[in-house]
Backbone bond lengths (Angstrom), bond angles and torsions (degrees), N, CA, C in turn:
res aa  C-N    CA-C-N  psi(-1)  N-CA   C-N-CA  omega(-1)  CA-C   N-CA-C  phi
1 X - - - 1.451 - - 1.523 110.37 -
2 X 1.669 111.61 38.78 1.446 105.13 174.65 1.852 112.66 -70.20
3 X 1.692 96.93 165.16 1.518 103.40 -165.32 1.649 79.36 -120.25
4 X 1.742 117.10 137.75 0.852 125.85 147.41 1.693 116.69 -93.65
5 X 0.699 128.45 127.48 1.726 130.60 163.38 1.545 123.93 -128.40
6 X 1.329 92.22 140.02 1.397 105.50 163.45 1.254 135.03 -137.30
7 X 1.294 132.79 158.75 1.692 149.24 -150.31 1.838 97.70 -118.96
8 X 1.730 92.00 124.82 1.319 113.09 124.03 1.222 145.85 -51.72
9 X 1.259 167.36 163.41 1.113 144.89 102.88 1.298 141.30 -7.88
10 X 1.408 99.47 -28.52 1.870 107.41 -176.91 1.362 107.46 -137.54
11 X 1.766 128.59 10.92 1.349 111.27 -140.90 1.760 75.79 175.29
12 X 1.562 101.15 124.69 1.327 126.19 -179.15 1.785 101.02 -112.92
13 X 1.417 112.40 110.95 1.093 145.29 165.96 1.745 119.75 -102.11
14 X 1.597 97.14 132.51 1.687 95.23 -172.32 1.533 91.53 -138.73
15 X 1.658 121.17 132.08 1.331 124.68 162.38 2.257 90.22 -101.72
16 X 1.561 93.69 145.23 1.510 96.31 -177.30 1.910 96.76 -110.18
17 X 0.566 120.64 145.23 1.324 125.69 169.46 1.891 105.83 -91.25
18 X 2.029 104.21 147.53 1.377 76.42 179.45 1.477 84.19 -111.14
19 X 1.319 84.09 -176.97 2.134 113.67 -179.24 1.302 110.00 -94.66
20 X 1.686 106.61 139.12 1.422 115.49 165.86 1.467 116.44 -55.43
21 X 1.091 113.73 113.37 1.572 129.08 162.82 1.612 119.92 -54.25
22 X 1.297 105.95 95.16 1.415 100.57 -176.53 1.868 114.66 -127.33
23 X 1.729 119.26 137.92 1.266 101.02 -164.60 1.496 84.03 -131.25
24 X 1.583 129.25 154.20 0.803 144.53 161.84 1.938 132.92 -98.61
25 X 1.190 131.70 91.72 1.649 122.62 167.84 1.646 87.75 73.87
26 X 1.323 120.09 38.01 1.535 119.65 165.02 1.434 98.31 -95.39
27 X 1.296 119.75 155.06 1.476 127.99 -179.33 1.652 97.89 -95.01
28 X 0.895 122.12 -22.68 1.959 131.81 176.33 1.538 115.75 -85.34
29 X 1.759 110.36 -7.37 1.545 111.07 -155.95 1.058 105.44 -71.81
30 X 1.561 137.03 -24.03 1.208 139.05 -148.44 2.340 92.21 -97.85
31 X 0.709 114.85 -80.52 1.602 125.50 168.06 1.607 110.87 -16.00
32 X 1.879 89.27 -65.92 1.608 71.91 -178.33 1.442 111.26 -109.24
33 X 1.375 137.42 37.06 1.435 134.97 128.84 1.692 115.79 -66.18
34 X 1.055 88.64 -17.56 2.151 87.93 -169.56 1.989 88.74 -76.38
35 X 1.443 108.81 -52.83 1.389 102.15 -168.45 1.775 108.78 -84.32
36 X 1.286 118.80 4.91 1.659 109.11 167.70 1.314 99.97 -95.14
37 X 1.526 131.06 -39.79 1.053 116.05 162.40 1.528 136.85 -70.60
38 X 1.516 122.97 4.99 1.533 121.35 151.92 1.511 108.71 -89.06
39 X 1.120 102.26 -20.86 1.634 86.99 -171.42 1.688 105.41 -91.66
40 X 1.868 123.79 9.86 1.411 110.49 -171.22 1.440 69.17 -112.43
41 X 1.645 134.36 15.07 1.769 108.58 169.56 1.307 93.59 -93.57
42 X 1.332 136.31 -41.41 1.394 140.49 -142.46 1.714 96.20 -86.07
43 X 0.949 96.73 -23.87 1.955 103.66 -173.66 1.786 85.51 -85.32
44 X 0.901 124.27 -35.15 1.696 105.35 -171.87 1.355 101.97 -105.95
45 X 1.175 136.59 19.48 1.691 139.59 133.55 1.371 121.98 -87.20
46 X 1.530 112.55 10.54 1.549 119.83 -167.30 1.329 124.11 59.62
47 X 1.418 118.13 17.59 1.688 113.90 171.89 1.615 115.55 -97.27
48 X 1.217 88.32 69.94 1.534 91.01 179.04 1.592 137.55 -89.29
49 X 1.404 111.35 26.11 1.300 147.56 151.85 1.293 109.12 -52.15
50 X 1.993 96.51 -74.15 1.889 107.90 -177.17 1.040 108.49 -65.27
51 X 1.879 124.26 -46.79 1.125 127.55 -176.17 1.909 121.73 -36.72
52 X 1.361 106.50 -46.75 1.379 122.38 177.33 1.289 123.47 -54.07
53 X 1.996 94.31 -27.28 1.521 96.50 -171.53 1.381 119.13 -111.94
54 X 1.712 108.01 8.99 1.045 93.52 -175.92 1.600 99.09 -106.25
55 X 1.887 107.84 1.46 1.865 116.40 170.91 1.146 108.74 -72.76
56 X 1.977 121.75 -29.96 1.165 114.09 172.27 1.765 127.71 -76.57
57 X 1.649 109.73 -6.96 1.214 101.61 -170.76 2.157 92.71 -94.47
58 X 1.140 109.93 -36.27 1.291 113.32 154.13 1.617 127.50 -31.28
59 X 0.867 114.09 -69.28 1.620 128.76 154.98 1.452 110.87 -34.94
60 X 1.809 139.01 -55.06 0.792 142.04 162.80 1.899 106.86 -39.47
61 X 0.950 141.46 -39.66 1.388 128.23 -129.32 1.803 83.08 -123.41
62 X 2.121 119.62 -40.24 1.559 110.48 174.76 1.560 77.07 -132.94
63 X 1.432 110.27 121.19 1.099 112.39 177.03 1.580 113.93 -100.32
64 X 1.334 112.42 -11.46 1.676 133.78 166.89 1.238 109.05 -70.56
65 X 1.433 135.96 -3.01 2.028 118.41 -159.22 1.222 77.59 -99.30
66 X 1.760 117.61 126.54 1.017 134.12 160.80 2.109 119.58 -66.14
67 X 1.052 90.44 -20.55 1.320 102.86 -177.34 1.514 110.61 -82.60
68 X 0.968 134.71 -28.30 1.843 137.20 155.61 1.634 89.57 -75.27
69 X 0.979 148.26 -84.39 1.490 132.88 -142.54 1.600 96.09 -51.56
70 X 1.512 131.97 -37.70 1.105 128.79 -174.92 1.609 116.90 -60.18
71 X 1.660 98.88 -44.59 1.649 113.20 -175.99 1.831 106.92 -50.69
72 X 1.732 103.78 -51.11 1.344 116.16 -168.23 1.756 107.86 -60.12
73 X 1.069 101.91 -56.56 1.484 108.78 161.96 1.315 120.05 -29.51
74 X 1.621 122.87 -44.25 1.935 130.43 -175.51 1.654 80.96 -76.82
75 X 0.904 127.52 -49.76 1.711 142.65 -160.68 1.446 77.22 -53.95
76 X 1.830 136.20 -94.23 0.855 138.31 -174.22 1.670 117.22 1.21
77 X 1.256 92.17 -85.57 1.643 130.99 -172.25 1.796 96.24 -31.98
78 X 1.300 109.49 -82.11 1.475 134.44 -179.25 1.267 110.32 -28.36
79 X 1.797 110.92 -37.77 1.676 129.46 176.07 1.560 106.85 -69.11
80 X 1.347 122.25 -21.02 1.388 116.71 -174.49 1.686 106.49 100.80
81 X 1.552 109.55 -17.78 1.877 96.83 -173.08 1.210 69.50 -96.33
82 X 1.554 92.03 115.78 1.589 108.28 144.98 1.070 124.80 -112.27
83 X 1.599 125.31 31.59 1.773 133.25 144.83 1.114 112.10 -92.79
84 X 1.342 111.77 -20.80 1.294 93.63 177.81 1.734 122.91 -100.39
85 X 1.186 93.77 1.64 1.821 110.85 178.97 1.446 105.85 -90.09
86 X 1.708 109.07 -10.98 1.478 107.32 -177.87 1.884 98.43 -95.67
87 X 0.701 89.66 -35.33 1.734 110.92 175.65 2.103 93.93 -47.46
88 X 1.045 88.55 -59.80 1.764 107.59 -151.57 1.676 78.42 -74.23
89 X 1.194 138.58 -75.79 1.301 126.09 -150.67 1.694 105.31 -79.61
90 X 1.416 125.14 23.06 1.607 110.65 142.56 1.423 123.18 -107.62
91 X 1.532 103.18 -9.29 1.288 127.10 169.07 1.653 102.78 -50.85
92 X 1.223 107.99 -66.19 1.535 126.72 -168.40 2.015 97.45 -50.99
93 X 1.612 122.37 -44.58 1.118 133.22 -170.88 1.774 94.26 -59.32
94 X 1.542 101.31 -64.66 1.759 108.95 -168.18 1.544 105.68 -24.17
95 X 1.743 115.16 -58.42 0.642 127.36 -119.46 1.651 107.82 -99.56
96 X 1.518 91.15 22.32 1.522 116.88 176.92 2.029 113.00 89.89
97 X 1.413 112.20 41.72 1.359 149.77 -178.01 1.482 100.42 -80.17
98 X 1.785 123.59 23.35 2.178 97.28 -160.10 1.753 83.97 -80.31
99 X 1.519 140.20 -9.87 0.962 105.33 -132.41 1.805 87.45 -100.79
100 X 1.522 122.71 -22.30 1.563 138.25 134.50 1.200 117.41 -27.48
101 X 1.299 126.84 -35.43 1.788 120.54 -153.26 1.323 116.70 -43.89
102 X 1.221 124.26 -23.19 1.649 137.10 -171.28 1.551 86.35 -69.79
103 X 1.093 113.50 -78.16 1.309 125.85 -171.80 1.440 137.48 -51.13
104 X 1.356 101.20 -21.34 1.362 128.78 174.81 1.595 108.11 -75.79
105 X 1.543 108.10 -69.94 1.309 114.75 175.61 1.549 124.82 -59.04
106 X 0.937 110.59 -11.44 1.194 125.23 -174.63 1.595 112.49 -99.14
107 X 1.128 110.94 -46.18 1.682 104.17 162.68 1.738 123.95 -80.52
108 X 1.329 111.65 -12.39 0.839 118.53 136.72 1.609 139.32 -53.76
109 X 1.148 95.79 -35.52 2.095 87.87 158.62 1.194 113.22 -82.58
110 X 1.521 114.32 -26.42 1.585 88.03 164.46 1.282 152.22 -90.43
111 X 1.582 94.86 -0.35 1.466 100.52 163.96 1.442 101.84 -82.50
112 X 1.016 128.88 -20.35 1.610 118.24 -179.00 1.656 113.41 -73.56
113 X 1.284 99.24 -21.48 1.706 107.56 172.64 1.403 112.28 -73.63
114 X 1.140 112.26 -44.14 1.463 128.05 -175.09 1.352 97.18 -66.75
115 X 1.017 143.95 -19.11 1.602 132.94 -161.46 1.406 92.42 -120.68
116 X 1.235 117.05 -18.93 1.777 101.10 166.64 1.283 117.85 -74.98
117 X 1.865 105.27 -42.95 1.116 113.35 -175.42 1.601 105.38 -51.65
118 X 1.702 126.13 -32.13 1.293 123.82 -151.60 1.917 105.00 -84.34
119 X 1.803 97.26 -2.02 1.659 81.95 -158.10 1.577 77.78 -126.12
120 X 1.565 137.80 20.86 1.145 146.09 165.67 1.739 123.21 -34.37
121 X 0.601 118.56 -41.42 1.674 147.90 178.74 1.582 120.67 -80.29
122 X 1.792 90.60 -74.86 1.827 105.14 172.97 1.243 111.47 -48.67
123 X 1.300 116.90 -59.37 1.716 124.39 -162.18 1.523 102.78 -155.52
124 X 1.769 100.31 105.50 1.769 114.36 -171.23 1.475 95.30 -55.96
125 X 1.532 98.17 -43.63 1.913 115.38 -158.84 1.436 100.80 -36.71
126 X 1.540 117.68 -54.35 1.263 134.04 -158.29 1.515 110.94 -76.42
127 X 1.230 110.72 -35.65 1.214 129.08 -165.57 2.202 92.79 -69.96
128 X 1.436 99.45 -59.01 1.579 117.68 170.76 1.837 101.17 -27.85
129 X 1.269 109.51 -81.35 1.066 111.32 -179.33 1.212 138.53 -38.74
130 X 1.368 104.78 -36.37 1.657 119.91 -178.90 2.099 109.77 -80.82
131 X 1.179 87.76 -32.72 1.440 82.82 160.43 0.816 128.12 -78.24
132 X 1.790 136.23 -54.21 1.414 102.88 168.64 1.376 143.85 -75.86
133 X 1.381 102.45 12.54 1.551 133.27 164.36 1.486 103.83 -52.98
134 X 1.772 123.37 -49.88 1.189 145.39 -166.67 1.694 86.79 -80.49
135 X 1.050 101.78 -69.49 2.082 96.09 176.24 0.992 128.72 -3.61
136 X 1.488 97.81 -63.36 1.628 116.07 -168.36 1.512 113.15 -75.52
137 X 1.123 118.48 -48.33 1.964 138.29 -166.90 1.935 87.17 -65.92
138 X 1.511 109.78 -43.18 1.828 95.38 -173.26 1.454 97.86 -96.10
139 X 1.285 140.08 -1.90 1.344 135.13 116.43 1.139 119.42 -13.83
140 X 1.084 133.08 -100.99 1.731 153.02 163.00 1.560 96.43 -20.23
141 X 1.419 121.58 -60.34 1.135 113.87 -160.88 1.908 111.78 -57.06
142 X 1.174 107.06 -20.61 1.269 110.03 -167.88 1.419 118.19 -103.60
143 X 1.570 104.60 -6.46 1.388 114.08 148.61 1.056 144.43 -48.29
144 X 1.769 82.08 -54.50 1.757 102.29 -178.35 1.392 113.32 -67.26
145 X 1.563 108.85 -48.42 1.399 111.52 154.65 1.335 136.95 -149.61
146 X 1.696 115.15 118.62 1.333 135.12 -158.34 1.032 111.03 -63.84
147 X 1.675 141.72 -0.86 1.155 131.38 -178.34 1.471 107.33 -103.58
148 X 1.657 123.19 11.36 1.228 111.91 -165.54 1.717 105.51 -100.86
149 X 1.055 97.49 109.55 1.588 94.57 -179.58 1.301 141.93 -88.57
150 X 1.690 81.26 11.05 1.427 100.32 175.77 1.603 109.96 -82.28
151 X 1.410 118.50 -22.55 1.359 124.72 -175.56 1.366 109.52 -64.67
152 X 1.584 95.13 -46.02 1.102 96.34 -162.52 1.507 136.01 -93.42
153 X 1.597 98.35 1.26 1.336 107.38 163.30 1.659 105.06 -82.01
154 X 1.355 151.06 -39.50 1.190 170.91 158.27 1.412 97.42 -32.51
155 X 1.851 127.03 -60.91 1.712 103.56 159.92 1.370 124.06 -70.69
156 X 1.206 108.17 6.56 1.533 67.89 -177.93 1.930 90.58 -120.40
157 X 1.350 120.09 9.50 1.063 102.87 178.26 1.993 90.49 -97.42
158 X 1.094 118.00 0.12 1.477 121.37 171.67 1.570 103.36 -79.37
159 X 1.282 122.10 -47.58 1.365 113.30 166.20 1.528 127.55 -50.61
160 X 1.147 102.56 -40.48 1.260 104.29 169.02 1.309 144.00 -48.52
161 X 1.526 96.13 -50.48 1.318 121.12 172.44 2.048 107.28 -78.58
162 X 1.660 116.09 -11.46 1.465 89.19 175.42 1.163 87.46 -93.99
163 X 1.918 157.36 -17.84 1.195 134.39 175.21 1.589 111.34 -55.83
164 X 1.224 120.54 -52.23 1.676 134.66 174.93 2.030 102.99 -29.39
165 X 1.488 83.84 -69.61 1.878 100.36 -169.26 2.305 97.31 -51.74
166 X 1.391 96.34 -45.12 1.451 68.99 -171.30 1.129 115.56 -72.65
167 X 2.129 126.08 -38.81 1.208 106.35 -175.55 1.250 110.05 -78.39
168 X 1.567 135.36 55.61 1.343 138.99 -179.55 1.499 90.46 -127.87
169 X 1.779 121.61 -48.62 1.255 99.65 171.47 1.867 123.83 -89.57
170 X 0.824 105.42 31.50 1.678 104.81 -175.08 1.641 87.69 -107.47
171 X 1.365 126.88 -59.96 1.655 132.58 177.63 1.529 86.41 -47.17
172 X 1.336 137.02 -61.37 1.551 104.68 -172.59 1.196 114.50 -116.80
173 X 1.379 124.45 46.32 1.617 136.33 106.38 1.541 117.38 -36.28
174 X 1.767 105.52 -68.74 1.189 130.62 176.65 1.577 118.55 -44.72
175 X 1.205 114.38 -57.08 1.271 113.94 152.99 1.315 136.20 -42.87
176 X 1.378 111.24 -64.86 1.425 113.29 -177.74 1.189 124.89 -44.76
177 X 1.807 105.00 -28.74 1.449 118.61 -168.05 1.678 100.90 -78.38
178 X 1.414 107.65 -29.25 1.564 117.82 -176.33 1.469 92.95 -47.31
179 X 1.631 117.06 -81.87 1.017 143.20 149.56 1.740 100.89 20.40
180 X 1.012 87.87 -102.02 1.637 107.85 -173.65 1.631 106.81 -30.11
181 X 1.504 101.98 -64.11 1.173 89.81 172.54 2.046 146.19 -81.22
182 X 1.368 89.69 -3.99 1.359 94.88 149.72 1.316 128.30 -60.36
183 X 1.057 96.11 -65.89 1.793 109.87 176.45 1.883 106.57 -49.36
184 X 0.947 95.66 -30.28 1.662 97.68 -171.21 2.218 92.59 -74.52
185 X 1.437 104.61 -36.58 1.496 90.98 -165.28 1.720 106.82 -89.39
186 X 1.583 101.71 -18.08 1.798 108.47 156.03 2.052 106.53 -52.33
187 X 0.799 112.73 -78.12 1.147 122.22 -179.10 1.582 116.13 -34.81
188 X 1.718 110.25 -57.99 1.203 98.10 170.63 1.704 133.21 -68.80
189 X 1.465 90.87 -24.14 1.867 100.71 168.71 1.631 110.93 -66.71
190 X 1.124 112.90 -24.67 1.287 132.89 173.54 1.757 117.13 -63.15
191 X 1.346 114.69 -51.98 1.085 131.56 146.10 1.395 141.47 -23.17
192 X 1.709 88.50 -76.61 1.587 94.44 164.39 1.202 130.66 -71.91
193 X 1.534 135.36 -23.41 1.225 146.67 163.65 1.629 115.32 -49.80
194 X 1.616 97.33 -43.44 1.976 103.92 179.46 1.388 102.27 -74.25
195 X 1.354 110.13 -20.06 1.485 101.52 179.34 2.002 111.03 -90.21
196 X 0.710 106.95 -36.97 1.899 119.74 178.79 1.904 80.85 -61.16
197 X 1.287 122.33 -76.03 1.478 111.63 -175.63 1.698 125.19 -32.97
198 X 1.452 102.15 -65.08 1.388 101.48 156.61 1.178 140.65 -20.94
199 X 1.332 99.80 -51.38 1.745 126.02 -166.28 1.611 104.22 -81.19
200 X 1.587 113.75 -39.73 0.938 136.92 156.02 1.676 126.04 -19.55
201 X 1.845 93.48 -68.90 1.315 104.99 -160.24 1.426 108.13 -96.42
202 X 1.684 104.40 -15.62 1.464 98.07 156.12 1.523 133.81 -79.92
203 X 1.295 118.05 -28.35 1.574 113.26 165.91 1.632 118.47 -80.04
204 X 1.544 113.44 -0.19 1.935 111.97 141.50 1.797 122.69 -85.06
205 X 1.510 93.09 -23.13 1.465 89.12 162.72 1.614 109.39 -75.65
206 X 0.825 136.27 -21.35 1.588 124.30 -137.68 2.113 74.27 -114.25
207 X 1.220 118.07 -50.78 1.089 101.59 -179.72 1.454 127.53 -59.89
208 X 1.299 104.63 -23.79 1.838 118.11 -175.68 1.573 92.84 -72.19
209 X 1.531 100.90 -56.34 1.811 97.24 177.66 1.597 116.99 -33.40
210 X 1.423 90.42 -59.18 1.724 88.89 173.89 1.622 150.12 -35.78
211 X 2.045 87.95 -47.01 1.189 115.28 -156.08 1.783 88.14 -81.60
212 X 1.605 114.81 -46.92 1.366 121.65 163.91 1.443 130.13 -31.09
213 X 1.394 107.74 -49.69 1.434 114.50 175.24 1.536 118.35 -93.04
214 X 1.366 118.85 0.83 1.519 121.15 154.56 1.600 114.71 -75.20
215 X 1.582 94.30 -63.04 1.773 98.72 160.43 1.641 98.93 -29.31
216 X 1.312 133.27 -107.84 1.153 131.47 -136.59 1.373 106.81 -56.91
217 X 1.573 123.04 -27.37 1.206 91.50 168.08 1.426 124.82 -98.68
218 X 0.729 134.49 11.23 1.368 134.61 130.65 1.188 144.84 -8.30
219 X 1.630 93.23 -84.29 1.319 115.82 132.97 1.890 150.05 -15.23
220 X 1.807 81.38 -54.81 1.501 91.40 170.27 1.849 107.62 -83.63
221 X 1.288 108.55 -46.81 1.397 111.58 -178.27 1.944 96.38 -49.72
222 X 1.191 110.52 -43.90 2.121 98.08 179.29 1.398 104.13 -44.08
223 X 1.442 110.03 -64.62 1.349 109.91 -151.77 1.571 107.79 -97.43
224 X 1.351 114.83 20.06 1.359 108.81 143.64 1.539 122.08 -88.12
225 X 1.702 110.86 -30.73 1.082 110.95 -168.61 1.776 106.47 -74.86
226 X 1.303 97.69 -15.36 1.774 112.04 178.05 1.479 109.29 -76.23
227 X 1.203 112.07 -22.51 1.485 122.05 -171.50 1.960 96.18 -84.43
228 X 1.333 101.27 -53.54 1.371 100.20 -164.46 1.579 99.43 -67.87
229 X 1.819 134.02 -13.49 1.203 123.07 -153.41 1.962 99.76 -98.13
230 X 1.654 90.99 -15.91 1.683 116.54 -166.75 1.815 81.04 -74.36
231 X 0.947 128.50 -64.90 1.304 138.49 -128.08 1.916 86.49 -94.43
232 X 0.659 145.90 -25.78 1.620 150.56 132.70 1.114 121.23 -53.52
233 X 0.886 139.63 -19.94 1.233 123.64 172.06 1.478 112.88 -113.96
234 X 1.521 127.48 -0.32 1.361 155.59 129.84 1.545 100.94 -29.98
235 X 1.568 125.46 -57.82 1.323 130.71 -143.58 1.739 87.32 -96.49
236 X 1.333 110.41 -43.71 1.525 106.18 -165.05 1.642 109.42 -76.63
237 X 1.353 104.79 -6.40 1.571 98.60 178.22 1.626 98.21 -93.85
238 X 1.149 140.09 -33.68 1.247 145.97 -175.86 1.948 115.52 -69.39
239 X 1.382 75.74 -35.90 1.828 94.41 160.12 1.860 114.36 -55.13
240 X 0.965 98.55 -61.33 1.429 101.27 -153.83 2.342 87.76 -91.15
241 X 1.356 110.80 -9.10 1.441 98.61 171.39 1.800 100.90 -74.37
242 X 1.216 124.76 -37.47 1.242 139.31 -171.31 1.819 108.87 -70.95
């Protein structure tokens, strides 16, 4: 169950190789060797649809061979669910896998990488987590065994990438807060302007009020003084009729 892998520059890629399926004086060996061995042809013609299903009907018949739960798991991976290939390849460990564990834990960070990488964008948070999720498993992996250098370029290019992800979200922490507070001093300039307008349109109201009620009285003071000039000269013509 050796793992060949290889590196990008920016982007950790793993092809898994699978393992000869071999059962000994099992009363099931014959059934489900026929279907681990169609499904390790169909996985190396790239049909890894059937391939999956014919590890799961396998699984049905020895549901303990750690070595199919492991295969289904590469099956997983190859499919693109890589939660559920991370799922599937500790499954394969539970299930009495110590003598895999390198391999187990270790592809296990990379589906955990892969699923950060997948939620990178949507949700950093998530993405954060899943990497050093991957940390730890190629951690382990290099426990189990120190000569694998495949692990260990994989942590530490996983480290890398969770220093990257956080100062990626702290700059837009930093931002957002910019953000926030721009908008907060738009708003308040915004504010004070509706209020200066306001203030505005009430001291032209209040002056029109004014100018209105001078007019009218004005007005009234004319045509009283017209009233009082009518009403005199009413008296002075009645004067001089008398």
């Amino acid at each position: 169950m050796n793992k060949t892998t290889y590196f990008c520059k920016k982007y950790i890629i793993a092809t898994l190789a699978l393992s000869t399926l071999l059962w000994a004086g099992e009363a099931n060996a014959k059934p489900a060797w026929v279907e681990a061995r169609k499904a390790d042809k169909l996985f190396q013609e790239g049909k890894y649809e059937e391939a999956l299903a014919a590890y799961d009907k396998a699984l049905e018949i020895v549901p303990d061979d750690q070595r199919i739960q492991y295969n289904r798991a590469v099956t997983l991976y190859r499919m693109g669910n890589f939660a559920g290939a991370g799922e599937a390849f500790l499954q394969s460990l539970a299930r009495g896998g110590e003598k895999i564990e390198s391999n187990v834990v270790y592809n296990s960070g990379n589906s955990k990488f892969r699923v950060g990488d997948g939620t990178a964008r949507s949700d950093p948070e998530d993405a954060l987590k899943r990497y050093k999720e991957a940390a730890q498993y190629y951690k382990r992996s290099m426990e189990v065994d120190p000569a694998d250098m495949d692990a260990k370029y994989n942590y530490e290019f996983t480290m890398k990438k969770i220093k990257e992800t956080q100062k990626d979200q702290q700059q837009e922490k930093k931002q957002d807060q910019k953000d926030q507070q721009d908008q907060q001093d738009q708003q308040d300039k915004k504010d004070q302007q509706d209020q200066k307008d306001q203030q505005d349109k009430k001291d032209q109201q209040d002056k029109k009020d004014q100018q209105d009620q001078k007019d009218q009285q004005d007005k009234q003071d004319q045509q009283d003084q017209k009233d009082k000039q009518d009403k005199k000269d009413q008296q002075d013509k009645k004067d001089q009729q008398d």
